[in-house]
C-alpha positions as CSV (number, residue, x, y, z in Angstrom):
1,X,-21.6,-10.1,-9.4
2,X,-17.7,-9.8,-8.5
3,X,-15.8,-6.9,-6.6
4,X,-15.8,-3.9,-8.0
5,X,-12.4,-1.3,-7.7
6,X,-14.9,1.6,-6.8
7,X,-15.0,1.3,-3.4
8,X,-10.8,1.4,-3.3
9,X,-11.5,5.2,-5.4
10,X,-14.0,6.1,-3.1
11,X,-11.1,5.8,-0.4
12,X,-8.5,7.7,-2.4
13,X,-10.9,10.5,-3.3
14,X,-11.8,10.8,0.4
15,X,-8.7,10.2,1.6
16,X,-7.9,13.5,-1.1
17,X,-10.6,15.7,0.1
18,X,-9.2,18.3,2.5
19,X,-11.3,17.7,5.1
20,X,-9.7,14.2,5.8
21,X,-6.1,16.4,6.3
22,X,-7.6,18.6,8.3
23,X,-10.4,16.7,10.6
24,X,-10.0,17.8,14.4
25,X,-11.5,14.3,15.0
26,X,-10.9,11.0,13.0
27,X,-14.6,10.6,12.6
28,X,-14.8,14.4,10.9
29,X,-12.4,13.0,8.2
30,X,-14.5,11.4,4.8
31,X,-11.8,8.7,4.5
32,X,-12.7,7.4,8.0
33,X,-16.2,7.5,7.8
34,X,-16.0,5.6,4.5
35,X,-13.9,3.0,6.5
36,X,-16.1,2.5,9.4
37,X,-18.9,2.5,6.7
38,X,-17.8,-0.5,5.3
39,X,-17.2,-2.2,9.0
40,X,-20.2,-1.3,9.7
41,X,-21.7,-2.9,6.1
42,X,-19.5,-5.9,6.6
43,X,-20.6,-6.4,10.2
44,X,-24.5,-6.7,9.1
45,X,-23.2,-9.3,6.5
46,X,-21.0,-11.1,8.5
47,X,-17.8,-10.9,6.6
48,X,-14.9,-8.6,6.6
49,X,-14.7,-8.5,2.3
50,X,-15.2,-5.0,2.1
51,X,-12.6,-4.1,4.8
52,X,-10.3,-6.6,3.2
53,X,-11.0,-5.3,-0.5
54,X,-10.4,-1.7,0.7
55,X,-6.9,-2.8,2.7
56,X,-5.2,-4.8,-0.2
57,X,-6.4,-2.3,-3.0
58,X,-5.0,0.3,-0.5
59,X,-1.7,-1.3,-0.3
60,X,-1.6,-1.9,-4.2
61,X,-2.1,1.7,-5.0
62,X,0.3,2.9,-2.7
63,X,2.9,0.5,-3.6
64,X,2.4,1.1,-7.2
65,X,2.6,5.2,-7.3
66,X,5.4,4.7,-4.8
67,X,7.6,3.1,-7.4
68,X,6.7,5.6,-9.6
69,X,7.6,8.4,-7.4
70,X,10.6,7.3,-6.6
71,X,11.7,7.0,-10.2
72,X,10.8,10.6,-10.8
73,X,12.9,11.7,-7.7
74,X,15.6,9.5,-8.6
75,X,15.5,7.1,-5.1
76,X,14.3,3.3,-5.0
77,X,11.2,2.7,-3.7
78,X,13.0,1.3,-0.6
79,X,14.5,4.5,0.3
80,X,10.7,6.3,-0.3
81,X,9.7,3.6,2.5
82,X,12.8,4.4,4.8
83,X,12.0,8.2,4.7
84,X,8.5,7.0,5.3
85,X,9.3,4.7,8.5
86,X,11.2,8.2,9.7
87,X,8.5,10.1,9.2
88,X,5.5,8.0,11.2
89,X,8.1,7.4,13.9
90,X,7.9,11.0,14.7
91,X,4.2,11.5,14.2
92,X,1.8,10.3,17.5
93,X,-1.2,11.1,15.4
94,X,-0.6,8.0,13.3
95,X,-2.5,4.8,14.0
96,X,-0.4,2.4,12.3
97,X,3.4,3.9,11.6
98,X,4.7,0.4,11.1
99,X,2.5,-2.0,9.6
100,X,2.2,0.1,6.7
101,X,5.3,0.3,5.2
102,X,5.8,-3.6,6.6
103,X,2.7,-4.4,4.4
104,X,4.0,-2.2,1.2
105,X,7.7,-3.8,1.3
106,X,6.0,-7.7,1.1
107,X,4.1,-6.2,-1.8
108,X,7.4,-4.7,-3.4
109,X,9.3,-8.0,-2.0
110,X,6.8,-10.7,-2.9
111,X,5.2,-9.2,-6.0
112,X,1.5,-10.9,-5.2
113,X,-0.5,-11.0,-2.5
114,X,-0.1,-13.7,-0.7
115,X,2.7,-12.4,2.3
116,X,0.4,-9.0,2.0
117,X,-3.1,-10.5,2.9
118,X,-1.2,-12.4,5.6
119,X,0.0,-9.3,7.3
120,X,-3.3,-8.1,6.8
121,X,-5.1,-11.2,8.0
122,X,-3.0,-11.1,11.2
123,X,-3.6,-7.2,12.1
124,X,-7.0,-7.6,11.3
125,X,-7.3,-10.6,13.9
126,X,-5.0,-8.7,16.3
127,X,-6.6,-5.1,16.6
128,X,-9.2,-4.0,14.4
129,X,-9.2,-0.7,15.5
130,X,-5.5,-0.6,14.1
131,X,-6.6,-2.4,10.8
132,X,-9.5,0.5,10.1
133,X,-6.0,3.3,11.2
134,X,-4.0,1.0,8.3
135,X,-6.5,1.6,5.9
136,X,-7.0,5.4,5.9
137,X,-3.5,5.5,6.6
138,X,-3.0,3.7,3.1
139,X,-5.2,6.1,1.7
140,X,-3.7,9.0,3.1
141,X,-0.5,7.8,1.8
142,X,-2.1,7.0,-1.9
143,X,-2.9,10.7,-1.8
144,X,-0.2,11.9,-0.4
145,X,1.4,10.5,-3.8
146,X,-1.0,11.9,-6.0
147,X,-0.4,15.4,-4.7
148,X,3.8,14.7,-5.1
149,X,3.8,13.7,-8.7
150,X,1.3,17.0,-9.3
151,X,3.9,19.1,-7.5
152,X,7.0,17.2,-9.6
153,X,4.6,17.8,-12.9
154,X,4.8,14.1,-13.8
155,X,0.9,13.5,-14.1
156,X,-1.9,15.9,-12.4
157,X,-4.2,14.4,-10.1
158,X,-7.0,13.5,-12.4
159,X,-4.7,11.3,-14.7
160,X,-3.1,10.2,-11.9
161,X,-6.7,8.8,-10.7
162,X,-7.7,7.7,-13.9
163,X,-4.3,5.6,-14.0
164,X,-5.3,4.2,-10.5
165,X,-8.9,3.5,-11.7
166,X,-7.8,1.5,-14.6
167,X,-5.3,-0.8,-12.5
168,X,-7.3,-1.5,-9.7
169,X,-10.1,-2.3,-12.3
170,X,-7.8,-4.4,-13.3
171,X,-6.2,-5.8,-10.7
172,X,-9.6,-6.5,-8.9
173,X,-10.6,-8.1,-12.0
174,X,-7.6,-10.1,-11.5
């Protein structure tokens, strides 16, 4: 049996629950328990595949919807990353302001995943506590982008998710 995409829209319905905006404490939030979850499931089997499926269908979702809402406001994705660098910069709460926008520009740069599961392969090795931040952090993000193109009225949140089911069926297919 091969990867399935689920486990990427279990992290961006998690990551949309309130709860996960809101949580006092990281582990309160649904997107992090589902993270530490996996690290927990990966642990007992002695890889890191789930943690690594979650992180680079993470990246692709949020690189993808961030293209798209940056065509709807009229800005390259570039600029959407630039306001995003700004943003974490000013935000202490945020595990990992840099290395997510770093790992969304190789995606935008590079096209495949090669640079991307680099980046990933090196945070991962250098501070997994950071990596697990990275990935709710690239949920939060994915969700974040959901809720934007509601609010602009390009696609509501279900079609938006369906969209994002059928890609990373397809890319995990891939």
């Amino acid at each position: 049996m091969g990867l399935s995409h689920e486990p990427i829209m279990e992290l961006i319905r998690a990551s949309l629950d309130p709860a996960s905006a809101s949580a006092a404490d990281r582990g309160d939030s649904p997107a992090w328990r589902l993270v530490t979850a996996t690290a927990h499931a990966d642990a007992a089997n002695g890889t890191a595949e789930g943690l690594h499926l979650l992180a680079l269908g993470g990246a692709v979702s949020a690189t993808a919807l961030t293209q798209i809402l940056a065509a709807h406001r009229g800005q390259s994705a570039e600029e959407i990353l630039d306001s995003l660098d700004l943003m974490r910069a000013h935000s202490p709460d945020r595990i990992a302001p840099v290395d997510i926008t770093r790992l969304m520009r190789s995606l935008l740069v590079h096209g495949g995943e090669r640079q991307p599961a680099e980046l990933m392969v090196e945070l991962f090795r250098r501070d997994r506590e950071m990596y697990l931040g990275l990935i709710v952090e690239l949920g939060d993000y994915t969700a974040t982008c959901v809720g934007h193109l509601a609010d602009l009225g390009v696609c509501g949140e279900e079609q938006t998710l369906a969209q994002l089911d059928a890609m990373l069926r397809d890319y995990v297919r891939a």
